[in-house]
N, C-alpha and C positions, 0 to 999 in steps of 0.2 A: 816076146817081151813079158818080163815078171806083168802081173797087176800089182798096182801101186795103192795103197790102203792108207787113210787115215782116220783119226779117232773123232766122232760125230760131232764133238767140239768144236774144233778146227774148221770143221767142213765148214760147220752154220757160220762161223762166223768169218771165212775167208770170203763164201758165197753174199754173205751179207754186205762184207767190204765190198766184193767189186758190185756186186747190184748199186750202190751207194754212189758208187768212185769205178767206173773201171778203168780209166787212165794210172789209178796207182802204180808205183815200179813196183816190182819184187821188193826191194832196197826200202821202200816205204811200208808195204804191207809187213816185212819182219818188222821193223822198227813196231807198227804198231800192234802187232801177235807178240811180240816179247819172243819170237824165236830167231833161229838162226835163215841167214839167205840160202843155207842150201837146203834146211827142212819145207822154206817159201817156197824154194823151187820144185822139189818134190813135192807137193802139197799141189802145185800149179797142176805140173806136169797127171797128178792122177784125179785131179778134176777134167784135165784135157783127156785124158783117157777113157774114162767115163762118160764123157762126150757133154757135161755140166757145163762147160766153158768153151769158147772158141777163143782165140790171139790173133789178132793181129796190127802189123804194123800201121802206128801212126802214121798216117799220110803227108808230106812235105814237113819232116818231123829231122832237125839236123842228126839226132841221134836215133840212129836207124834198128836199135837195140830196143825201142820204147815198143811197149806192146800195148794194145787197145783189149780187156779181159771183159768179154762180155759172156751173162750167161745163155743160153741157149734155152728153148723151150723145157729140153728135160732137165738141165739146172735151176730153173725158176720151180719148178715143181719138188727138186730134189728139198729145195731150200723150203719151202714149203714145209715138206715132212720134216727137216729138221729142226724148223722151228717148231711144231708143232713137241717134238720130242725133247728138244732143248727145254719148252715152258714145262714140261711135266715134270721133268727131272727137276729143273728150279722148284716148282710145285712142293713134289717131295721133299726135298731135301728143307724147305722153308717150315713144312708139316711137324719134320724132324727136329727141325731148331725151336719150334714153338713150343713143342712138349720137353724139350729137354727145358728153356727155359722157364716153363711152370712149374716145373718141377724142382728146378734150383731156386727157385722163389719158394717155392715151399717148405723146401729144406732151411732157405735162410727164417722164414717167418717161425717157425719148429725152433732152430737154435737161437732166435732172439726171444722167443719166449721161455725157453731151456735155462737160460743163462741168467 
């Protein structure tokens, strides 16, 4: 079986969902990712792979399709690192947005005194 990859985004924030929520559907969890049910389901499926996540069925549950997504010891730690990776990257990029904006402050304070 291929291994199934997704992008560290994703990961933190699927794993975040079901830490949060792990009764969420699939059907739920895209609604709230903004993606599609089959990228959920892929995205599931190589968290299960990875061994991040266990399934399974809700117990005296009429729809026998409803799965219980719970992380597993090495998924609480995954999420872990990814949060740790996700804050940096917001980090930076918040770094990046501060110096651009002092620097369009600059420029505007330069052409209103220009003008």
């Amino acid at each position: 079986m291929p291994e199934r990859t997704l992008d560290d985004e994703t990961r933190y924030t699927l794993l975040r969902r079901l830490e949060n929520n792990p009764g969420l559907s699939q059907r739920e969890l895209a609604k709230e990712l903004g993606i599609s049910l089959g990228k959920t389901n892929y995205c599931l499926k190589a968290l299960l792979d990875k061994g991040y996540i266990k399934a399974a069925n809700f117990k005296n549950n009429q729809n026998k399709r409803a799965y219980l997504y719970q992380l597993t010891p090495a998924g609480v730690a995954a999420k872990s690192r990814a949060t740790s990776q996700f804050l940096a990257r917001k980090q930076q990029e918040y770094e990046r947005l501060a110096a651009e904006i002092e620097e369009l402050q600059r420029e505007a304070g330069q052409a209103s005194t220009d003008g």
